[in-house]
N, C-alpha and C positions, 0 to 999 in steps of 0.2 A: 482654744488652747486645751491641751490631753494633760490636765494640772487636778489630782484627787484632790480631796479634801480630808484634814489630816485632827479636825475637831469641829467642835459646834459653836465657833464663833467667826468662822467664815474663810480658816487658816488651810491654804493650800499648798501643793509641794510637787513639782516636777523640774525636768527637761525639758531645757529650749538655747538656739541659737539667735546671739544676740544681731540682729539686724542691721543695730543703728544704737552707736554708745558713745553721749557728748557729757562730759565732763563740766559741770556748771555750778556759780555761786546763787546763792540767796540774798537779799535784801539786806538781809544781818550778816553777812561773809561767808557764811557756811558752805562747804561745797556741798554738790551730791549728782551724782549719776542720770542722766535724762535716757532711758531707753525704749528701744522696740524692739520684744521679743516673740521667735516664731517658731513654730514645727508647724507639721502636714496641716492640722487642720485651721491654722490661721494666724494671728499677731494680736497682741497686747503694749498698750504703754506701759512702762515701769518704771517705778524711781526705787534707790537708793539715799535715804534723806540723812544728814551727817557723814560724808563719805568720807572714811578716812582710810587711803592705800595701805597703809600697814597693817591696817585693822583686817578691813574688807578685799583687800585684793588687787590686783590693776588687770582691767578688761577691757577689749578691742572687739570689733566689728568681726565677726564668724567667730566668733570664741563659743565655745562650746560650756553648756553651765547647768548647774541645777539649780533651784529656785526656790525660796521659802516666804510668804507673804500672804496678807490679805486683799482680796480684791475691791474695788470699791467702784463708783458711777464720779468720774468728773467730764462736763460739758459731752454727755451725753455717749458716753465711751467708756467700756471699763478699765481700768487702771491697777496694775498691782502694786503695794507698798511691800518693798522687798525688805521684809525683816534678816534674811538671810543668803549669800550668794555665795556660791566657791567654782571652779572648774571641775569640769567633769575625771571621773579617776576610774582606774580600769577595774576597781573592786565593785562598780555602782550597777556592771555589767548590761549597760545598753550600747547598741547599734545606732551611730549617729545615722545611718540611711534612712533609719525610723521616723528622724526627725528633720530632714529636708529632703526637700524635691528629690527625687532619685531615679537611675535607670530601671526598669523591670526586670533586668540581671542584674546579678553581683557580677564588679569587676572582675574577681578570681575565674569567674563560668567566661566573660567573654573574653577574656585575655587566654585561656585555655582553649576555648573554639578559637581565636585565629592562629594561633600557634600549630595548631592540629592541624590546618593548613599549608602553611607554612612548610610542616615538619613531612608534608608528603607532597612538595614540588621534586620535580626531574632535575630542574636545572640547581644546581649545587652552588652556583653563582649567588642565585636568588635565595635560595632556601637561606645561604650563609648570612648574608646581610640585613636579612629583613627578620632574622629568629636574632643574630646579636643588637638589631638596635631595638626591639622589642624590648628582651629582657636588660639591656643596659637602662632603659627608662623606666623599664615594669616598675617600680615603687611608685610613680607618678600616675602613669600611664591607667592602676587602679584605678584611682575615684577623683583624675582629673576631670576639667566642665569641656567643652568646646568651644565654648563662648565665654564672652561675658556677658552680654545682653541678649542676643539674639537665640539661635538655633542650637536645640541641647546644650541651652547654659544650667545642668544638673550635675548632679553630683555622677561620674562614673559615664557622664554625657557623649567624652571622647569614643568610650570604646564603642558606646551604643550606635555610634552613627558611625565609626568605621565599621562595627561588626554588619552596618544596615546595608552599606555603601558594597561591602564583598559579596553581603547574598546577593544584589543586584548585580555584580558583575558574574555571580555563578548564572542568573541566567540567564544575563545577555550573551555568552559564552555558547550558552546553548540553543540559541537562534541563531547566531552568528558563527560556528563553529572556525572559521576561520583568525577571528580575535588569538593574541597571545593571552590565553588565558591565564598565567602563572607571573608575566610581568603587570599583564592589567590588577590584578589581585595584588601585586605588592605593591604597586604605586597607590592602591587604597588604604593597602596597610600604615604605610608610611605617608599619607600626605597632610597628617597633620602633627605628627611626629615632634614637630616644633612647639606643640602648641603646652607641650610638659616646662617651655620656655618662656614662651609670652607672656604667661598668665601668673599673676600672683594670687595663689589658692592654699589658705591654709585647712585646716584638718576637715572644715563642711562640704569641701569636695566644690565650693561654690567661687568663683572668681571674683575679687573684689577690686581690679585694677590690672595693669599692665605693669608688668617690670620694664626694666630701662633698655635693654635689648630689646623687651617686643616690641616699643614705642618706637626704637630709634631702626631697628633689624626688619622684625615680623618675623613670621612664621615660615612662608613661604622660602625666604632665602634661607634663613635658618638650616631648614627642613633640607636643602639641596647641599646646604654645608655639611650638615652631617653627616647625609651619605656619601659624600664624597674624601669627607676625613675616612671612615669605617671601609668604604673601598681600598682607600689604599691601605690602610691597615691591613684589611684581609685577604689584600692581593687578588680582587675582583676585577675581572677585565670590564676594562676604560668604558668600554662602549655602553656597556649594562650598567652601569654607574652612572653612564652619563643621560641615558634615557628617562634611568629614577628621577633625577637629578630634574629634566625638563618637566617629567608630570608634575614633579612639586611644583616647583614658579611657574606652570601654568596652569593649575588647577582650576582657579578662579577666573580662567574663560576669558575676559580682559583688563587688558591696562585700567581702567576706569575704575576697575573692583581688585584692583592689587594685583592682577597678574603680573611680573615679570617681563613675560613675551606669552601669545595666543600659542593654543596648545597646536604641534606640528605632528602627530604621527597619532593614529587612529587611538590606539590606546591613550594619550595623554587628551584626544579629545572626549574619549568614553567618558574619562574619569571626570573631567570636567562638570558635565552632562549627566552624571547621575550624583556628584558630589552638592550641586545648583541642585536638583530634582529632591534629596533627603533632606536637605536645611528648608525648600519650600513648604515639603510636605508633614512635618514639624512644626514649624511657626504657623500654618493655616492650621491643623488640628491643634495645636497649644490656643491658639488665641478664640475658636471656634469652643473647647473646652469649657470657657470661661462665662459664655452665654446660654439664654434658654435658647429652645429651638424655636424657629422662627424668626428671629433677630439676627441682624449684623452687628458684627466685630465692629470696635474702631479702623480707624482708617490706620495699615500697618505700612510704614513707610521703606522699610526693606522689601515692601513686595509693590511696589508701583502706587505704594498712597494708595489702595486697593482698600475694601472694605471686603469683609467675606458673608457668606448668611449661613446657615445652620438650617439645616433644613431633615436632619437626621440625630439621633441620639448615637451615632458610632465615638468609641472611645479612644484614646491615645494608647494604643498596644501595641508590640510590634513581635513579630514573631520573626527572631534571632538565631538558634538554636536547635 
């Protein structure tokens, strides 16, 4: 943990997101705080002993916090006794991306690169639809995850893996000159468009569950509802609407893995196919990350119960921009 040290009796003081925050009594009635707090470079246990709401605060799981305590050694683990806790305040002047997982851009950079896109298509159909539901979500669409468990589940992870997803289709465009290049590029812009819905993500940019829509909807339908609402809105012909409309529900290649219906026209299967192809090649360098070289991964059960090996120091970068 990135926690200074603030005297010479052991008393520390930082920023961190609260992981995992369970509310518990003691032996003698008392309550107090059971936590695990995290930034970049790792996790700590932490209590709060005497906990009283009025006093101290009331705090949830991605709650954003600063931290005053002593650390100490219980059953072989350090542990913080949090003499102090409050929420983070914008006078304190840190960048929560500092302290969890995050894209290698900032949301503002890739949400302005696909825009830039966008904003220089021919077809006016497209450019209209895919720049209003962009900025209708832009507050989200920032420093939402992709996931919740899986594939760019970071903070700002959405745009990472759409902005990943379009350079891929700039150059399959350019092998394939024949591809519509301007609608394959908006059904990437938009195919997860939904997912500023599914996902219950507060301020850590990190998803902690499903709202009741994505549970009972998903993303996929979602995602085809709303362009289809925003079509008619914007008086977008039927047909170009209705195309978006099938990349989204079939994105995910098949029934088995959520599609909808299998993707039917070259573009809705490109997308598919390079959308499978960034989430693979993500979760093998994420979970590859995590080991020395020479070693396999555990066995990752989104990719065939497959184990992976490292056999190289290459990093998780990606170059977006």
């Amino acid at each position: 943990m990135n926690f200074k040290e603030i005297g010479n009796n052991g008393l520390v003081e930082g920023f961190a997101v609260i992981k995992q925050c369970d509310k518990k009594m003691t032996k003698n009635g008392s309550y107090y705080l059971d936590l695990v707090l995290s930034d970049k470079d790792g996790e700590i246990f932490a209590k709060v002993w005497d906990y009283n709401e009025s006093a101290h605060g009331q705090y949830d799981t991605d709650g954003f916090v600063k931290v005053r305590g002593v650390i100490s050694q219980y059953n072989g683990h350090d542990q913080l006794k949090i003499e102090r806790i409050r929420p983070v305040i914008e006078s304190d002047n840190v960048d929560i991306s500092d302290y969890v997982k995050s894209a290698d851009y900032t949301g503002e950079e890739m949400f302005s690169h696909l825009l830039s896109f966008v904003n220089g298509f021919k077809d006016d159909d497209l450019k209209k639809i895919v720049s209003y539901l962009l900025n209708e979500n832009k507050e989200k669409i920032l420093y939402f995850p992709a996931a919740f468990r899986l594939h760019h589940a970071i903070r700002c992870g959405l745009l990472m893996h759409t902005a990943s997803i379009v350079k891929l289709c700039e150059s399959v465009c350019k092998v394939y000159p024949f591809v519509n290049r301007e609608l394959l590029i908006s059904g990437a812009i938009l195919h997860d468009i939904a997912k500023t819905v599914e996902f219950d993500v507060k301020e850590t940019g990190i998803a902690s569950g499903y709202t009741v829509e994505g549970n009972l909807i998903g993303h996929l339908v979602m995602g085809a509802m709303m362009v289809k609402e925003a079509g008619q809105k914007l008086l977008i012909d039927k047909e170009k609407s209705m195309l978006l409309q099938h990349m989204i529900i079939s994105h995910h290649g098949e029934p088995e893995f959520g599609a909808a219906v299998r993707p039917l026209f070259l573009e809705a299967e490109l997308l598919s196919q390079l959308d499978s192809m960034d989430a693979k090649v993500y979760e093998i360098m994420d979970a590859v990350s995590g080991i020395e070289k020479g070693e396999f991964t555990n066995r990752l059960w989104a990719l065939d119960d497959r184990k992976f090996y490292k056999y190289n120091d290459a990093e998780l970068k990606v170059d977006l921009l």
